[in-house]
C-alpha positions in Angstrom: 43.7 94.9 -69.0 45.6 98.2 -69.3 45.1 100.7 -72.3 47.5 103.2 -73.7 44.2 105.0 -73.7 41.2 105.3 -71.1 37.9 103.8 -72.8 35.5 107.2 -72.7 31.8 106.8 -71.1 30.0 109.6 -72.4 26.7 110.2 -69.7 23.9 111.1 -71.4 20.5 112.4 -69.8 17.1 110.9 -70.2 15.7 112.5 -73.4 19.3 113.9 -73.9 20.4 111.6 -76.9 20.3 114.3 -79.9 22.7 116.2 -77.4 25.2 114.5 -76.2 27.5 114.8 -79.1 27.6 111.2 -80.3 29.0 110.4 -83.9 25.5 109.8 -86.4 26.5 106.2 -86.4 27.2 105.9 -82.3 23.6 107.4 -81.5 22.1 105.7 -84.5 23.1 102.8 -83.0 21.8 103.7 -79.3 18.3 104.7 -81.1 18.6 100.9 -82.9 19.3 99.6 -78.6 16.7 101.4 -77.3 18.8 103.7 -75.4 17.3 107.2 -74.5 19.7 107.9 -71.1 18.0 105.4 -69.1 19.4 105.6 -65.4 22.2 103.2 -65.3 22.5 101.8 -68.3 25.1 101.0 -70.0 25.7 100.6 -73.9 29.2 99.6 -75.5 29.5 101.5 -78.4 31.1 99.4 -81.4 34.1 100.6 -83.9 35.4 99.3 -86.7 36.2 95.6 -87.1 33.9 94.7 -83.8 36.5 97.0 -81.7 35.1 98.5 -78.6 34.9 102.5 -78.7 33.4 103.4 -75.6 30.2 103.5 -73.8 27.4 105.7 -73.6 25.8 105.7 -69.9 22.6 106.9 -68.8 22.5 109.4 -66.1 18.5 109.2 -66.1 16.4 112.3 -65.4 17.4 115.2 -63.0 14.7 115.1 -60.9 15.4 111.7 -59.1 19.1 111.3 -60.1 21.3 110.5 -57.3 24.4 112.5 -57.0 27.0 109.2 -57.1 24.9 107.9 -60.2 28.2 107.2 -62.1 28.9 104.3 -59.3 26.3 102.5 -61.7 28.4 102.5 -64.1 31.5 101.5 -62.5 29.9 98.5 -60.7 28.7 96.9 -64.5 31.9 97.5 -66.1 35.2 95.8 -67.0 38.4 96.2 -64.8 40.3 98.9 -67.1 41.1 102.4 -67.6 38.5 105.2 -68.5 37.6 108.7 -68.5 34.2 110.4 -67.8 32.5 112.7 -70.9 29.6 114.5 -71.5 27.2 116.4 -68.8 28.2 114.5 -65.7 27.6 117.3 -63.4 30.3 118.1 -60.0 33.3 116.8 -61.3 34.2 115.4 -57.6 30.5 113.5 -57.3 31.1 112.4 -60.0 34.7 110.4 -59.6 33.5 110.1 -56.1 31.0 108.4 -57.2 32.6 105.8 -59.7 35.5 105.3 -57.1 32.6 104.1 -54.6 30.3 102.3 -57.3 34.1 100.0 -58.2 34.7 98.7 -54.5 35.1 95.0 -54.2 35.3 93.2 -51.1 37.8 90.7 -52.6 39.4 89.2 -49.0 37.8 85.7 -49.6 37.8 84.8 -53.1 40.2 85.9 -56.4 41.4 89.1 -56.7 39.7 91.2 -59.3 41.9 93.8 -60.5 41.1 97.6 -60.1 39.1 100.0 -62.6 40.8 103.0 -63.0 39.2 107.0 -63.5 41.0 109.5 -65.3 39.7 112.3 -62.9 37.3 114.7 -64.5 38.4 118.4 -65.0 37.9 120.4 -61.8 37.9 117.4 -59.4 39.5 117.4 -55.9 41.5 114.9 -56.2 42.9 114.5 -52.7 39.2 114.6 -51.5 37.9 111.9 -54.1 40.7 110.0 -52.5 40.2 110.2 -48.9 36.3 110.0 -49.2 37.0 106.6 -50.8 39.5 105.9 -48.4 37.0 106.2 -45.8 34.4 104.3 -47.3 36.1 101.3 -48.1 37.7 101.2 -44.3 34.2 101.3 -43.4 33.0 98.6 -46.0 35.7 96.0 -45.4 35.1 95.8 -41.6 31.7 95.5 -42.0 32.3 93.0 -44.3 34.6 90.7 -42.4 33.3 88.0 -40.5 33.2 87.4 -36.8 35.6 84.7 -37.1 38.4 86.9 -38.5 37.2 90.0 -36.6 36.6 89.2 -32.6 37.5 91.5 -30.6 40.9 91.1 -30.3 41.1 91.0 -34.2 39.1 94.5 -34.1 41.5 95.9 -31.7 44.6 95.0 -33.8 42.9 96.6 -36.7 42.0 99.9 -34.4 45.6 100.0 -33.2 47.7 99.4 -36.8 44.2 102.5 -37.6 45.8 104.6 -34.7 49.7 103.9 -35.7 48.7 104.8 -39.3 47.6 108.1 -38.0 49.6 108.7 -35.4 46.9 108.8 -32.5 47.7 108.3 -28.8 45.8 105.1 -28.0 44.9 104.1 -24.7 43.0 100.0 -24.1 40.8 99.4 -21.1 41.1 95.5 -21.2 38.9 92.9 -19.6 38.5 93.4 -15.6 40.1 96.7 -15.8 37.0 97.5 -16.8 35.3 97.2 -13.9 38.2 99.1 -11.6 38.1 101.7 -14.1 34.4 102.2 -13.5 33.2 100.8 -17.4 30.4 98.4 -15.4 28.0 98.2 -18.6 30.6 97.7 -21.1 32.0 94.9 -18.9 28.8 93.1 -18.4 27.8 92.5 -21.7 31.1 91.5 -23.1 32.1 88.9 -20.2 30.4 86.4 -21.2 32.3 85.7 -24.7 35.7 84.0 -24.6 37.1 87.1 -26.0 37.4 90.2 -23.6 35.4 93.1 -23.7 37.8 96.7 -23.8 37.0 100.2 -24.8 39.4 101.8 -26.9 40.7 105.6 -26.4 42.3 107.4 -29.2 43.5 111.1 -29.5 44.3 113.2 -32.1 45.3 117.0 -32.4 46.0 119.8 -30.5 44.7 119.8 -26.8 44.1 123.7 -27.0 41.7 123.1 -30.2 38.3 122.8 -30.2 37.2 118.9 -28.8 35.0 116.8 -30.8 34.6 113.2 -29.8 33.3 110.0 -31.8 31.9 107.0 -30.2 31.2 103.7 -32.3 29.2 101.1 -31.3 32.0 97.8 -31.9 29.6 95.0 -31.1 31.7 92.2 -33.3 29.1 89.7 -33.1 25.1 89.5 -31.4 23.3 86.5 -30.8 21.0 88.2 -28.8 22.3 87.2 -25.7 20.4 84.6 -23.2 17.1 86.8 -24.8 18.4 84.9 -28.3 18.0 86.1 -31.9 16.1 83.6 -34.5 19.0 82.4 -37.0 17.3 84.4 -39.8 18.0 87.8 -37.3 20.9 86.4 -36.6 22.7 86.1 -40.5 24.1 90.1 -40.1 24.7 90.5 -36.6 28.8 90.6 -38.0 27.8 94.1 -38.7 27.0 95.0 -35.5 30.0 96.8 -35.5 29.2 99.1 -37.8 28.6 102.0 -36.2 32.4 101.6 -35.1 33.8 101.0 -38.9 31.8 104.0 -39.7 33.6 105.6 -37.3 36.9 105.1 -38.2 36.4 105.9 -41.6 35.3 109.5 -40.7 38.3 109.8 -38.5 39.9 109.3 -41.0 38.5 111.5 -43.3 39.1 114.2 -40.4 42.7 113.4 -40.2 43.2 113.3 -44.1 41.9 116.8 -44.1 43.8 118.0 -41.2 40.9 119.9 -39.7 41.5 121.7 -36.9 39.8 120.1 -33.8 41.3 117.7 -30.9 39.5 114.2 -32.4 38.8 111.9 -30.1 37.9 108.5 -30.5 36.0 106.0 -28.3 35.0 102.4 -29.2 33.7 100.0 -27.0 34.4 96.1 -28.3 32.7 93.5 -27.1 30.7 89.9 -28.4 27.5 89.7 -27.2 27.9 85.9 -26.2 26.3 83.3 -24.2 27.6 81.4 -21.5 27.4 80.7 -17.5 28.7 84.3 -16.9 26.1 86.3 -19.4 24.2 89.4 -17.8 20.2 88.6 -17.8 17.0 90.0 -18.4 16.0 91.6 -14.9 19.0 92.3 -13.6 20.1 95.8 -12.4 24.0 97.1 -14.4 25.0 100.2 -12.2 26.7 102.7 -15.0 29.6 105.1 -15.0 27.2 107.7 -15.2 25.9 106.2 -11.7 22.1 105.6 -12.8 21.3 102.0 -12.1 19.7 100.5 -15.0 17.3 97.4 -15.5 17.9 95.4 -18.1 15.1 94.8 -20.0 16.2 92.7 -22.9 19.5 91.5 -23.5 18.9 91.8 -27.4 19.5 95.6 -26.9 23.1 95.8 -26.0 24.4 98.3 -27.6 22.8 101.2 -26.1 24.6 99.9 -23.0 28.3 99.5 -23.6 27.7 103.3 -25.6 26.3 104.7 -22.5 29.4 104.0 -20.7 31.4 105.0 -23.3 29.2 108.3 -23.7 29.8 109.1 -20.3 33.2 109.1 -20.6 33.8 111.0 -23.5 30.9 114.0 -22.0 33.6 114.0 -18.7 35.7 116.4 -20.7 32.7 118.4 -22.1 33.6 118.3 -25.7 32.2 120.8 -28.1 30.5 118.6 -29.9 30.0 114.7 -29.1 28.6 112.3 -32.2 28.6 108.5 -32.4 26.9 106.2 -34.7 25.8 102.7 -33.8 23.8 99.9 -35.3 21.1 100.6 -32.6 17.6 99.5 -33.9 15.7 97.7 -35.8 12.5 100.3 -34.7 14.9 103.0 -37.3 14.6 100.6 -40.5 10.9 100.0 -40.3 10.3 103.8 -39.6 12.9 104.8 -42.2 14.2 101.7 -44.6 18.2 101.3 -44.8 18.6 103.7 -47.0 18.0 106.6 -44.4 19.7 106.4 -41.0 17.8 108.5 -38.2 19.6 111.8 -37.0 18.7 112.5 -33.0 20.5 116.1 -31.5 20.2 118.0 -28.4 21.2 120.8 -31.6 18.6 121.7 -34.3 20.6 123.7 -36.6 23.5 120.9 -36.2 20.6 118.8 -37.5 19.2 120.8 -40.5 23.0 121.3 -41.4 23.6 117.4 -41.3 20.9 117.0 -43.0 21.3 119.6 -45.8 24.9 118.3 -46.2 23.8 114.8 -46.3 21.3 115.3 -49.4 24.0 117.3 -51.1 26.7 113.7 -50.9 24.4 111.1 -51.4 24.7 110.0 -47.8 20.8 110.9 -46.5 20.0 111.3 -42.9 16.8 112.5 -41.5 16.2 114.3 -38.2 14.1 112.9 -35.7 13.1 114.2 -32.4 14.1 113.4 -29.1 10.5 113.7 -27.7 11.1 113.7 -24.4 7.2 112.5 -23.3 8.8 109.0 -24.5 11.0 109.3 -21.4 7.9 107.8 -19.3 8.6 104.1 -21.5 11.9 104.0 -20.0 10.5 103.9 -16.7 11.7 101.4 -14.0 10.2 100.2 -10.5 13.1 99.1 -9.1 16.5 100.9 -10.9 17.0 104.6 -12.3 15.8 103.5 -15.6 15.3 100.6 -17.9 17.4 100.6 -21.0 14.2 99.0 -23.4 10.5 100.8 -23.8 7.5 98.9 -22.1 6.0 98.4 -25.4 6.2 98.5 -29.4 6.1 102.0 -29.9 8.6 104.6 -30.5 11.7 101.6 -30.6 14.7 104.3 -32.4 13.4 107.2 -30.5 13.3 105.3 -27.0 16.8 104.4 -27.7 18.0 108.1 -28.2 16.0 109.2 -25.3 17.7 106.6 -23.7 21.5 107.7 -24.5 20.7 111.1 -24.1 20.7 110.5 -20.2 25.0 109.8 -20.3 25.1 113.5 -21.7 25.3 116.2 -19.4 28.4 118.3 -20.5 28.6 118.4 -24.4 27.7 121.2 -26.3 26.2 119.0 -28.8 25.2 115.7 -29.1 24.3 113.8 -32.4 23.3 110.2 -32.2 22.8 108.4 -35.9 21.3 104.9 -35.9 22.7 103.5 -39.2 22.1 100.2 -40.3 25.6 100.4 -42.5 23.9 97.4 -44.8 22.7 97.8 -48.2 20.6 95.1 -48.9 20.5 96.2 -52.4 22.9 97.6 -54.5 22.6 100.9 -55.6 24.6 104.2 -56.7 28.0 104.1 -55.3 26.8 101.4 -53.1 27.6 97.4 -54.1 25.6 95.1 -52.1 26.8 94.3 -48.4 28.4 96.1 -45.8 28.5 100.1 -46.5 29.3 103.5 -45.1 26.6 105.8 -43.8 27.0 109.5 -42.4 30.6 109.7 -43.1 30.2 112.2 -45.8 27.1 113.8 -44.0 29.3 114.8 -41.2 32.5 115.2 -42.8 31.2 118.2 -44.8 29.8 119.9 -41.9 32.9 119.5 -39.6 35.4 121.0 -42.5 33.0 123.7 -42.9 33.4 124.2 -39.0 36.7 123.2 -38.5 38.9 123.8 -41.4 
């Protein structure tokens, strides 16, 4: 329902009742509820006649409050119009944070309509805006199934992306792959009824500085003939996460017009089973020309990237960054919460990390140890794409991506899990962004 006039949530800190300048009778009333500023609760406060006034919402205490806290609000109210009040902190978190915590993934069941923010005083609008903007591209891809979103579904989507924006895009398709010298991006898609392709898009000046993103666009992974257990098997429709996440901070990029040549590289494919699947022991020569055995067919991704980091490092771009879904070693070491930061740059890293901590959208660095490198180790090919044992999973991964980049400056690999298995601040349950803000902040720092 629409008001004449946005209902008011006034946010209150733990401890902060006496404070937040409530009417006697509103925080008489929160005293009689039990309310104290409790992080993420939310009390309706009553008017005359049983009329609703507002809301008084806890913002909890400052040394564990997240910075999109007011999402938690969002997410438990009423579609309407309101207005933030009281000590919310940065204005932009803040509606950021609401805009995030109100996303609906409403594609397969009745439409709910929107809630609406009167932005705060001192908010960016245009950046609240295209931060949500690129979270909720992110979110609904992740959140479509495999059904509606094959690989020729997740090509349409990248192209009407790429019209949107105006990008150049370019589509390696199928057996093209294989003249155009894509051999591991090829092998692991041919074997679904759906083609595998790597998608090329280009943005911006050639004479500005080049910064390329590569997303891992696995639409769907059973495994392969090394099969996942159903219960492994439930998410795999996010396997293309690292690719929605992607897009989302392209277009972020794009929104802010920062001045860089973006490039854009996805590789699509279905991790399928059939007669024509690739197999455990078999030797996939590369782009990069390094022959590599194939350990497990469960770890897929790393492949079709390293093809598609190869190509983007032909061009030596000043800085080179994907994001991919990669494994399952990051969320024991790290929980889904924090996605793994791997770069050949350290103060890249700290300033990832830094800007990361300061949007709600955590990454931590790990190393690229390169004593790890001996797990990788092959008898009969260059390398083989899985460690010989149960150690070091996320960082074996990294090690083994760093070897299709020669020519970048810098190279940042983040293995998200873009999945919130709980919701949180800013953060519904299901399919979610992760590093979009992270990096965004650090590239319009760069490039603006």
């Amino acid at each position: 329902m629409t008001r004449t006039q946005p209902q008011t949530i006034t946010c209150i800190a733990e401890g902060e009742l006496d404070a937040a300048g409530l009417s006697p009778a509103h925080a008489a009333w929160a005293r009689a509820n039990g309310f104290t500023g409790q992080r993420g609760r939310l009390l309706p406060l009553p008017g005359g006649q049983g009329e609703l006034t507002g809301y008084a919402f806890g913002l909890g205490a400052q040394a564990n409050r997240p910075k999109l806290v007011t999402g938690l609000a969002a997410s438990a109210l009423e579609p309407g119009d309101y207005r933030l009040a009281g000590k919310f902190g940065d204005p932009t978190l803040a509606a950021l944070g609401f805009r995030l915590g109100a996303y609906r993934f409403d594609r397969y069941r009745k439409h709910r309509d929107p809630l609406s923010l009167a932005l705060p005083e001192g908010a960016d609008a245009a950046e609240v805006e295209r931060l949500a903007e690129a979270a909720f591209l992110a979110r609904d891809l992740v959140n479509t199934p495999a059904n509606d979103l094959g690989p020729e579904a997740f090509e349409h989507e990248i192209r009407a992306f790429a019209n949107r924006h105006k990008m150049r895009a370019k589509v390696f398709l199928g057996d093209e792959l294989l003249s155009q010298n894509f051999p591991m991006i090829h092998a692991v898609g041919r074997a679904s009824s759906e083609a595998p392709r790597l998608v090329d898009l280009t943005w911006g000046k050639e004479s500005d500085p080049k910064v390329t993103l590569v997303g891992k666009g696995v639409t769907f992974d059973t495994g392969g003939l090394d099969i996942k257990p159903s219960s492994s098997m439930l998410l795999m429709k996010k396997d293309m996460g690292g690719a929605a996440n992607v897009l989302g901070l392209a277009h972020a990029i794009m929104s802010a017009k920062l001045k860089m040549r973006l490039r854009v590289l996805i590789p699509i494919v279905e991790n399928a089973i059939s007669g024509s699947a690739f197999r455990p022991g078999d030797i996939l020569p590369s782009r990069s020309g390094q022959t590599v055995e194939i350990g497990n067919t469960d770890a897929e991704g790393r492949l079709i990237l390293g093809d598609a980091l190869t190509y983007g490092d032909e061009e030596s771009p000043e800085l080179m960054l994907d994001m991919a879904t990669l494994t399952g070693a990051a969320r024991t070491a790290l929980g889904p919460e924090l996605p793994p930061l791997y770069s050949t740059d350290d103060d890249l890293a700290r300033a990832l990390m830094a800007a990361g901590l300061g949007s709600d959208d955590p990454l931590w660095h790990m190393p690229l140890w390169a004593p790890y490198e001996s797990m990788l180790n092959s008898r009969i090919a260059d390398v083989n794409h899985v460690s010989s044992g149960a150690f070091a999973g996320s960082i074996t991964a990294a090690l083994f991506l760093q070897r299709f980049v020669r020519n970048a400056a810098a190279w940042v690999h983040l293995d998200i899990f873009a999945w919130a298995p709980e919701a949180r601040a800013g953060r519904p349950y299901g399919g979610t962004d992760q590093g979009i803000r992270s990096v965004y902040n650090v590239l319009k720092q760069r490039y603006s």
